[in-house]
N, C-alpha and C positions, 0 to 999 in steps of 0.2 A: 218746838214739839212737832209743828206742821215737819220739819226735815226729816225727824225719828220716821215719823208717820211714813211718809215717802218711801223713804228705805226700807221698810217694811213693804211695804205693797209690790215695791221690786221684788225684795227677798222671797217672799212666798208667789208672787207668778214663775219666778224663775225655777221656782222647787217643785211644784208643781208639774212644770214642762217640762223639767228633767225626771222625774221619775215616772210621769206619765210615759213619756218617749221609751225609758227601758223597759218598762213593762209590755209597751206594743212590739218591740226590739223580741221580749223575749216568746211573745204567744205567735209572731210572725217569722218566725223560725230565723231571726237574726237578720234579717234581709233590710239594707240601709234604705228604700223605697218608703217604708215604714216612715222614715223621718218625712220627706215632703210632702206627704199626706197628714200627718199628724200636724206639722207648721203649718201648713193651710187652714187647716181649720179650726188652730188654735189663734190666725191669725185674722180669719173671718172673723172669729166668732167672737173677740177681744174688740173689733174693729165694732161690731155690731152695738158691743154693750158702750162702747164709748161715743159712737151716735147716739144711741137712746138716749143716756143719760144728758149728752150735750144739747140734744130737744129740750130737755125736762128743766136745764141746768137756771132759766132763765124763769122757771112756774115754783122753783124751790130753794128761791135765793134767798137765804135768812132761813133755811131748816134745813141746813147741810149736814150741820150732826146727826138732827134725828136720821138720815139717811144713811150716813157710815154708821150708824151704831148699827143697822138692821142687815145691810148689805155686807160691812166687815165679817158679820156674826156669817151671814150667807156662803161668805164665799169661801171661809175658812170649814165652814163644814161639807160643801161639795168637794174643796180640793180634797179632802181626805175620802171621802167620800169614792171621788173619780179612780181614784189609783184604788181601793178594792175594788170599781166595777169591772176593772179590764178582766180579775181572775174569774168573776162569778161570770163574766159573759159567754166563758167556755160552755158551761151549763145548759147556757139562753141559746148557744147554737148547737147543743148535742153533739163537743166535739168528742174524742177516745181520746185517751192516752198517747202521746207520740203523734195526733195527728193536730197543725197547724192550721192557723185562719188562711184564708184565699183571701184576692185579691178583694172584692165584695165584700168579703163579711171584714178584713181590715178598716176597709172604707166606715163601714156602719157602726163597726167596733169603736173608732176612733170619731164619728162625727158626737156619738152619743155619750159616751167619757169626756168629750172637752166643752160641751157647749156651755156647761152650764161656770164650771172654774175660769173659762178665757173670756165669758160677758162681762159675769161679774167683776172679774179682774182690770176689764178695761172699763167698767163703771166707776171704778172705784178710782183710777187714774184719772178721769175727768173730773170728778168730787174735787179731786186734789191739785188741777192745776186750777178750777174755778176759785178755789177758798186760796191758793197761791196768788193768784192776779188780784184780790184784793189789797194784796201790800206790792205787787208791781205790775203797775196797770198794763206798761208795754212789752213787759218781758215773763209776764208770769206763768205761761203755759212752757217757755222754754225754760226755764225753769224747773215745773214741777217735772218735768222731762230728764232734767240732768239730774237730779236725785232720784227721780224711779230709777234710772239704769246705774246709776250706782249700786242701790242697792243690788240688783240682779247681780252688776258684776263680784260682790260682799256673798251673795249666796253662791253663784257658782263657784269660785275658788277655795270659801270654806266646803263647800261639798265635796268638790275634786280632793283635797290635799286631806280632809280629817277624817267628813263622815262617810262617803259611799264607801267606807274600807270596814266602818264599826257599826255603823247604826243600816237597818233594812229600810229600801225605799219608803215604806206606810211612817217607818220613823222620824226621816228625814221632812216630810212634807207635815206631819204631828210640828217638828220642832217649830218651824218657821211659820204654823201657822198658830202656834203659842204665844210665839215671839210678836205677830200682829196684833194679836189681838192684847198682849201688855199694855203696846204699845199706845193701841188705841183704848184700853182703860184708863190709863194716865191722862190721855189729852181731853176723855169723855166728863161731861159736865155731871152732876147727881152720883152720888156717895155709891146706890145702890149699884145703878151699873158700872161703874167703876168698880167695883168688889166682883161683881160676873164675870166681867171680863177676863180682869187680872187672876182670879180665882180659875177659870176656864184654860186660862193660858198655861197658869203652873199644873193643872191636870194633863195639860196638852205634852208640855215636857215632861211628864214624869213617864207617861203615855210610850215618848218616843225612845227615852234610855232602856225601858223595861220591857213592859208586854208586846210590844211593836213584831219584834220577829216571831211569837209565839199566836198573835192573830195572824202572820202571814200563813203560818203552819198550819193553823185552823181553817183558813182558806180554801189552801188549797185541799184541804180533807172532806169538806165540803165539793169541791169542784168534784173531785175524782170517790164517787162513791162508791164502797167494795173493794177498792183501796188504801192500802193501810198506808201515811206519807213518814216515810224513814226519818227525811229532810229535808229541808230548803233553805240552798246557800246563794249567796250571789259572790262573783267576784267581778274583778275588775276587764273580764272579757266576756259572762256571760250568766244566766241561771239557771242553778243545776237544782232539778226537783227528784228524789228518789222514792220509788212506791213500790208496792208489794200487796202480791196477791197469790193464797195458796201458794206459798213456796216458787212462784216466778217474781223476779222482780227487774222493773224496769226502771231504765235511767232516762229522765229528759234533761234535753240540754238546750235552752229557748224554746221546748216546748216539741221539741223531737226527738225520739228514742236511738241514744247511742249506743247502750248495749240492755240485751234482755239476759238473764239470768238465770235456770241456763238457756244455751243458746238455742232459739229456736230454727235460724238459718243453719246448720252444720254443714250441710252439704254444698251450701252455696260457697261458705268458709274453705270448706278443704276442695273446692275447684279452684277457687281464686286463687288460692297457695301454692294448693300442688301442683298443676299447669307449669307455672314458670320456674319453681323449682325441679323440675324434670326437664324443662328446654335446657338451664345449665349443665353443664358438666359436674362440677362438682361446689355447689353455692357454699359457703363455708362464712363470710358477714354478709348476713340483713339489716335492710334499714326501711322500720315500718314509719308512714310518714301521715300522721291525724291519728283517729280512736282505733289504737290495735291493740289494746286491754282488751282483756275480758272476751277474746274469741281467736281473735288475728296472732297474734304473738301467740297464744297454747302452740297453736296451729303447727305455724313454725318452727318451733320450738322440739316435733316429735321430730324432725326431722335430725339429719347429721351436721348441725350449722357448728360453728365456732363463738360466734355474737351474734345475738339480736338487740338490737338498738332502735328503741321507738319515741319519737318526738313528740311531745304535746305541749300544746300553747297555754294549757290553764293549769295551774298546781289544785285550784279546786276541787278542779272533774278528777283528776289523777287519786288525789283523796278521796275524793267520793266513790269514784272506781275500785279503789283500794279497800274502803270500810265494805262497799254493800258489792261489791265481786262476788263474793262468798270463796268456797275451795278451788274453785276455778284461776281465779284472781291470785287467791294464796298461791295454789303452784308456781303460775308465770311469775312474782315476785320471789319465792321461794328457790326458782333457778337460778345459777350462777352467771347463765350464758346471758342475763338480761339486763337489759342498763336500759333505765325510762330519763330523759331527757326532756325538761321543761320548757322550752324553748319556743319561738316563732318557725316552723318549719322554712321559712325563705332565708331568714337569717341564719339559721343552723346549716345549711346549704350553702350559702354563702361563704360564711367564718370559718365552717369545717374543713380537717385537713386529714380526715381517715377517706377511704375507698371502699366502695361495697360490691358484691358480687349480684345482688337484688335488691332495687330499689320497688316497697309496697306501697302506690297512694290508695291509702282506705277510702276515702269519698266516694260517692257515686256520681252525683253532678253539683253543680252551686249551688245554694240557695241562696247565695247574697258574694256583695263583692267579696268580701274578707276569703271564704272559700274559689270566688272564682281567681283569684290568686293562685291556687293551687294547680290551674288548668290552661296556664297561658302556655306561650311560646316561652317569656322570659322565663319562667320557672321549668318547663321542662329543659333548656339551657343549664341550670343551673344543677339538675339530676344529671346530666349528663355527664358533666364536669366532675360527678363525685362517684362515676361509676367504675371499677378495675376493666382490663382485658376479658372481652367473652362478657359485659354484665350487661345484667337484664334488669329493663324498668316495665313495672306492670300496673294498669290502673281499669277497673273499670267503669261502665258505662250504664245506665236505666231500662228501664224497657223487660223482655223477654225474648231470646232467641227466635222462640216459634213464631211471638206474636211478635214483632219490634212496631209500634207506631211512628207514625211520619215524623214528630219531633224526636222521639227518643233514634230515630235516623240519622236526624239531621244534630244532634249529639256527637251520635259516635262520628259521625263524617268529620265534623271540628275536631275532633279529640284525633280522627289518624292524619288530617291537614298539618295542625300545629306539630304533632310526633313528628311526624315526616318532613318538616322544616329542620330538626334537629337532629333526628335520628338518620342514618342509610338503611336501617330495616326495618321498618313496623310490618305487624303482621296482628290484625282482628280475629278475635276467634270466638267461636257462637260456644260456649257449652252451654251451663242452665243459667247461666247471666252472659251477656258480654261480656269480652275483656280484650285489651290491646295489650300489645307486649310488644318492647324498641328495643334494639339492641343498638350499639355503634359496633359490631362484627356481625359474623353469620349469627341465623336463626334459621333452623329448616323445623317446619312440623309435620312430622311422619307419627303417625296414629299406633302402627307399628311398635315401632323404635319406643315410642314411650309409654304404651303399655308394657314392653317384656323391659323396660328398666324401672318402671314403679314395681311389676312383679318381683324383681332379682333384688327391691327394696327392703321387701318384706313387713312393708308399712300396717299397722294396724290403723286403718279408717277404715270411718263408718258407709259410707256413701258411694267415694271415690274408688272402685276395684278397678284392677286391668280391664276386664271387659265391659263395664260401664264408659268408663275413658274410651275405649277402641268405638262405644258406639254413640261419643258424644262427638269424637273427633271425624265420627265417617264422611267421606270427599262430598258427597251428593248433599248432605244434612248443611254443610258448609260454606259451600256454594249457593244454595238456597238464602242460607243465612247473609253472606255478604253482598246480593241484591238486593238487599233492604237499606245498606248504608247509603244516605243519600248526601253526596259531596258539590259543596255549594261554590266551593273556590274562597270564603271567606276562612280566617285566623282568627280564634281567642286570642285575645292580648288582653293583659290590665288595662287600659283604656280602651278596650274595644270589647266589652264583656259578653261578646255574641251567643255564645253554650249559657249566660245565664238568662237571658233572652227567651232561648228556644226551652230550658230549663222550666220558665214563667210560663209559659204556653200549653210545655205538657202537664204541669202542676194544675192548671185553670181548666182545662179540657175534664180533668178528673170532677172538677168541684164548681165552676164555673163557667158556663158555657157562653155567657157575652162577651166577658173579656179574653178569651181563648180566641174568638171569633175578629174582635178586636185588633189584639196584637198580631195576628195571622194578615189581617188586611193596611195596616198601620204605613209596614213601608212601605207599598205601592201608590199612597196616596198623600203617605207626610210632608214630603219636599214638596207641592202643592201648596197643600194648606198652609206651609209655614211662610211662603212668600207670597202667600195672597193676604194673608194674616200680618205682615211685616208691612207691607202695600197699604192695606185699608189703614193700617196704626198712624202711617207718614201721612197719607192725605189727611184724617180728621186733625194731627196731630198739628200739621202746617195753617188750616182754614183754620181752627180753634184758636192758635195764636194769632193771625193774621187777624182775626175780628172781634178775637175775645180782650186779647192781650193779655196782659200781665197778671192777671190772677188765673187766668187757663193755661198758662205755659206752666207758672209754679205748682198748680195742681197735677197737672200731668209728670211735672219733675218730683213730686212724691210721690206719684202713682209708680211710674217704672223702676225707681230706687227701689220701693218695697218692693217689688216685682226680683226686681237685682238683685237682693238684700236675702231672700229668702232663696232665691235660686242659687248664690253663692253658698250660702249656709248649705242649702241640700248638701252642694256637690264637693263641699269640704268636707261635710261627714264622710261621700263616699269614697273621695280621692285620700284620705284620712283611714280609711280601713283597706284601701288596699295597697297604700303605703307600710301600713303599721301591724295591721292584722287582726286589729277590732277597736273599735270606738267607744264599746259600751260604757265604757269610764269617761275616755277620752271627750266626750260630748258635753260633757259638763265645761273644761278647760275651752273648746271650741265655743260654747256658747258664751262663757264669759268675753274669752277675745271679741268677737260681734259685737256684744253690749257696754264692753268697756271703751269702745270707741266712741259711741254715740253718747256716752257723758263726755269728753274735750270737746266733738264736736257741736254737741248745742251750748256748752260754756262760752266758748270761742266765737258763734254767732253772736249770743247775748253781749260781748264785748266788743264785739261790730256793731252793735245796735244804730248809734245813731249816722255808719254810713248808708245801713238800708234806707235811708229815706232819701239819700238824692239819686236822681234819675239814672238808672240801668245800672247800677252799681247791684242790687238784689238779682239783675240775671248776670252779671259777670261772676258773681258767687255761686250760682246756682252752677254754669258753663262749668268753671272749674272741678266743681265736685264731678260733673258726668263723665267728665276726660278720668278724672281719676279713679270711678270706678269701672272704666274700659280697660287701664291700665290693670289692676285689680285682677279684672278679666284671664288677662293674659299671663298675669304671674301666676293664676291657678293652673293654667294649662302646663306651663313650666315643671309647676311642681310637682304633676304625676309623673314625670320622671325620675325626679331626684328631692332631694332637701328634706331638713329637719321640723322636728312638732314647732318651733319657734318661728319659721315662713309661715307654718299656718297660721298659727295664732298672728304676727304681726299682719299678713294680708287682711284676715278677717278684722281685728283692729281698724283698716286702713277704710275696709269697704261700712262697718260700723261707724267711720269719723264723716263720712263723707253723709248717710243719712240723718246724723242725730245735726249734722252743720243744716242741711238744706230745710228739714224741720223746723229747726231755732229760728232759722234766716225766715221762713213763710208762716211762722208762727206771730214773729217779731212786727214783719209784713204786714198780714190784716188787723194784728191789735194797733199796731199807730194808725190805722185807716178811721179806726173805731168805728166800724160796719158793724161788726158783733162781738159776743162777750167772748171773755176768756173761756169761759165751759163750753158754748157752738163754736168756736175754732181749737181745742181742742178735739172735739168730738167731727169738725168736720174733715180736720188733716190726719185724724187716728185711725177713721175710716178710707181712705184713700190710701194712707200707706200701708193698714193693714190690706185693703182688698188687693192691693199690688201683691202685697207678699204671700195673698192664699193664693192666688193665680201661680205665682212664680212659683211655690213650694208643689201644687199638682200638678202641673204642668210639665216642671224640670224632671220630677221623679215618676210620671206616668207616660209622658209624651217625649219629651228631649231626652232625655238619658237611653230608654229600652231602644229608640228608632234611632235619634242621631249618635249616640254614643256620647262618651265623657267631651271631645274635643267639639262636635256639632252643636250638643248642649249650650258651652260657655259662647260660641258666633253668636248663637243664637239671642241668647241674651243683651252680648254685645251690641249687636245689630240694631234692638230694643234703645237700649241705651244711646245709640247715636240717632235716632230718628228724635230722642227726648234733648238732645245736647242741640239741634238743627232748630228746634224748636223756641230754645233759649236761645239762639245765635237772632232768630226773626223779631223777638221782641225785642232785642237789645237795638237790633237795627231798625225798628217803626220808632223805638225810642230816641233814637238818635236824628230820624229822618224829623221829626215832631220838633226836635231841640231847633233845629235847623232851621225849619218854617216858622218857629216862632221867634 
């Protein structure tokens, strides 16, 4: 029953972290940064409670139950608990409608949602390898170790493949903490709590098939007061919330407004349109490329086209779009000329084999990698290729013409860099938004010429007249305006996400003013700090082995794996979405791959067992795992270029195998020393390998990723990891020098 037990405590931490994660996913406007701050602190904070308890483990030896009974009851009621605080915290910060957490209130959002579910969760994992190492004195924390991650990997793949498609996150983290607490009825001693329990649990499921998405609706009706909530879906790319108020109604999408109903931009809509439809000659297919429902496609649409073709990556949002549009929405679907397309906008790019006379990116700028996709060099490439003779691609850019601040500058500068790698003509042009517009032919803009051809149009808009155009296009207005673009020599690329960078800065300036402050001063001082920081690691890391020996090297070799471990994870999520085009499903599969490793690998230690005990044989196992998570290293770098969801998953498997091995092996280690008990060396290598991986998971997603970029990131890490590999090479060699002398 101890195994049942096990697997449960897996199962419901891992459900937990997965639906907590989408939830910050979706109030952080999708932005994958979310994830290594959220691993951090669920990895602190996991790490913390499995010290504590591992203190306690030896004052409460013989009242273990009473302790899961109290603590199971705990921690099943925070998890469910945590996943409604993320919605009510909107509340606690006075956000609106449409408007997103910053960086800050992420931070505080996510430290105060996990501490309470990640302590308890690693308390409860110490209980369990403590009452484990009673039937195996030398192996029993590796052990309870390979049944926790079993179960995780039991939760995330049934969540990927059955429920995150039927049941709502509040449901999913209900089932599994039902399903704990069964579990732990069955194994509890006394009739009566065994009937709580068990009693508790089938509430808990009946909980999660039924009322589950009708409390999320409830939720968010609460959040948004004076808002009526139409609905709330999630799917497998993102959460779409629909509200209404007096006959306007708006659409979020992680938590930012895709389309308002009706439109309250119009003028801004029919500049971005009409613009580049008037530089063509005669545009006859469109291809609108992100959210061009509900405003962008009408638009279009008045004009003399032949096709509009508009790509969206979510069939959700397209439904959602489609129910609460209202007559708007009916028209654009009610025209002939329109064909909405489900698709990945890079792969639809790609595969496609039609030609368009106007390529439209609706986006303004990133807010996370899966969008800065849309603004690389590769992708505009790949417009390019599907443009006719004479065709025009248009995208714009943040800020205001009159006013453009310094980042929302240095935007547009990336955005006509990248063009202008691919394009022979870009040309920026200030109206009431920025917009660029490429051609691979001529583009000449005469203010002229395209007022007396929108006049000879005969266009009915609202905003957009010949003489308004003549005086948004005037030479003097334009030139003002393109003094402001500030050109740095840098390229967006999917591994070099520099416009989402400068994106975070003007976002934080609005809402934030230290981290605005921050990342502004970041790269002039980074490369500094990371090889002074790299420096100070190697020297205590070499003295620590050289006098501590062998229990200071294997400490330190859990310390930078979890460090590893959680920085790889970040950077597969990110390299994962802007491979694929979103994660929010996918994260479940990712996380299983990670934890489905570290159950072989601490199996496979425990069946080494009794070579750990002759001399340097536990640092040649440890050496090995560090080569193999450098290796690791660099097949991640590999794969932002190319390769299938099945490279990620097996790499993360591989870098998984390599920490649940070196755990087992230093787990194995101090219980045959018989120093301390199984629950203080649980609690004291849970805490080392968790504090490695909060460090790694803030660190990679705050500091390595926005300053060194995707490829700096992983050295970086690297680097880490060979100063821990150097380490292990010195004790194997005092060990050897010792064999010798004696």
């Amino acid at each position: 029953m101890l195994v049942a037990w096990l697997l449960a405590i897996g199962a419901l931490g891992l459900s937990a972290q997965l639906v907590l994660l989408r939830e910050l996913f979706a109030v952080f406007a999708g932005n994958e940064l979310s994830a290594g701050v959220f691993l951090s602190f669920w990895l602190v904070c996991e790490g913390l409670g499995a010290w504590f308890l591992g203190r306690l483990s030896a004052r409460i030896k013989g009242k273990e139950e009473g302790f899961l009974f109290w603590l199971g009851l705990f921690s099943t009621l925070v998890s469910v608990l945590g996943v409604m605080a993320v919605t009510f915290f909107r509340v606690v910060l006075g956000l609106l409608p449409g408007e997103g957490l910053n960086l800050f209130s992420l931070i505080l959002v996510a430290g105060a949602v996990v501490l309470l579910p990640a302590a308890s969760h690693g308390g409860l994992f110490v209980l369990g390898a403590a009452l484990y190492s009673r039937f195996e004195s030398e192996t029993g924390v590796r052990s309870a170790y390979l049944y926790e991650g079993l179960g995780t990997v039991a939760s995330a793949v049934l969540s990927y493949f059955l429920l995150l498609s039927r049941i709502p996150g509040l449901g999913i983290v209900a089932l599994f903490a039902g399903l704990f607490l069964v579990v732990l009825g069955f194994w509890q001693g006394g009739f009566l709590k065994r009937c709580f329990l068990i009693g508790l649990g089938a509430l808990l499921f009946a909980f999660s098939v039924g009322p589950a998405g009708e409390v999320e609706r409830w939720l968010e009706a609460r959040v948004w007061q004076g808002q009526m909530v139409l609905g709330v879906r999630e799917s497998g790319y993102g959460k779409v919330v629909s509200l209404e108020r007096e006959g306007q109604r708006l659409l979020l999408y992680d938590g930012v407004g895709v389309m308002n109903v009706p439109a309250v931009d119009l003028g801004i809509i029919e500049q971005f349109v009409g613009v580049p439809m008037l530089l063509h000659p005669a545009p006859k297919r469109v291809l609108v490329l992100g959210q061009g429902l509900g405003g962008i496609a009408a638009e279009v649409l008045k004009w003399d086209v032949e096709k509009v073709k508009v790509v969206q990556i979510d069939p959700i949002l397209v439904d959602e779009i489609r129910r609460a549009g209202g007559r708007l929405v009916e028209r654009e679907f009610g025209d002939p000329r329109l064909e909405v397309v489900v698709f990945d906008p890079r792969r639809f790019l790609a595969d496609a084999k039609d030609s368009f006379d106007l390529i439209v990116l609706t986006p303004i700028a990133p807010d996370n990698l899966s969008a800065n996709r849309l603004f690389s060099e590769e992708f505009f490439r790949l417009c390019a290729a599907r443009l006719r003779a004479n065709g025009i691609f248009v995208t714009r850019t943040p800020g205001s013409t009159e006013n453009l601040q310094l980042e929302a500058g240095a935007i547009l500068g990336l955005r006509i860099a990248g063009l202008s790698r691919v394009f022979p003509r870009v040309v920026p042009i200030g109206l009431d938004l920025p917009i660029v517009v490429a051609s691979t032919h001529g583009l000449e803009l005469k203010p002229e010429s395209l007022s007396v051809r929108l006049s000879r149009k005969g266009m009915d808009l609202t905003v957009l007249t010949p003489v308004y155009l003549a005086s948004l296009l005037e030479p003097f207005r334009q030139e003002a305006f393109l003094k402001r673009v500030i050109v740095s020599g840098e390229i967006n690329r999917d591994l070099k996400p520099s416009e989402l960078f400068f994106n975070m800065v003007r976002e934080g300036k609005r809402t934030s003013g230290f981290f605005a402050r921050l990342y502004a001063r970041l790269p002039r001082v980074a490369k500094v700090w990371l090889l002074v920081g790299l420096g100070l690691f190697f020297v205590i890391g070499v003295v620590g082995s050289l006098f501590k020996g062998r229990f200071f090297a294997c400490g330190l070799g859990i310390l930078t794996s979890g460090f590893a471990g959680a920085g790889i994870s970040t950077l597969a999520i990110l390299l994962y979405q802007v491979r694929f085009g979103s994660v929010y499903s996918g994260v479940a599969l990712l996380l299983a791959g990670f934890m489905f490793g570290t159950a072989p690998g601490a199996w496979l230690a425990g069946k080494m067992a009794r070579w750990v005990e002759m001399e340097g044989v536990a640092g040649v196992m440890f050496f090995s795992a560090e080569l193999v998570l450098i290796a690791v290293l660099g097949g991640l770098m590999l794969l932002g270029g190319g390769g299938g969801k099945g490279l990620f998953l097996l790499l993360l498997f591989v870098a998984g195998m390599c920490l649940g091995w070196q755990f087992g092996i230093a787990s194995i280690e101090r219980q045959q020393s018989g120093a301390v008990s199984g629950g203080r060396t649980a609690g004291l290598l849970s805490i080392l390998d968790f504090t490695g991986g909060a460090l790694g998971g803030i660190l990679t997603a705050l500091i390595l990723l926005p300053v060194f970029k995707v490829t700096g990131a992983l050295l970086a890490i690297a680097g880490l990891k060979l100063v821990s590999a150097l380490c292990q090479l010195l004790t194997m060699a005092g060990s050897k020098f010792r064999i010798q002398r004696g």
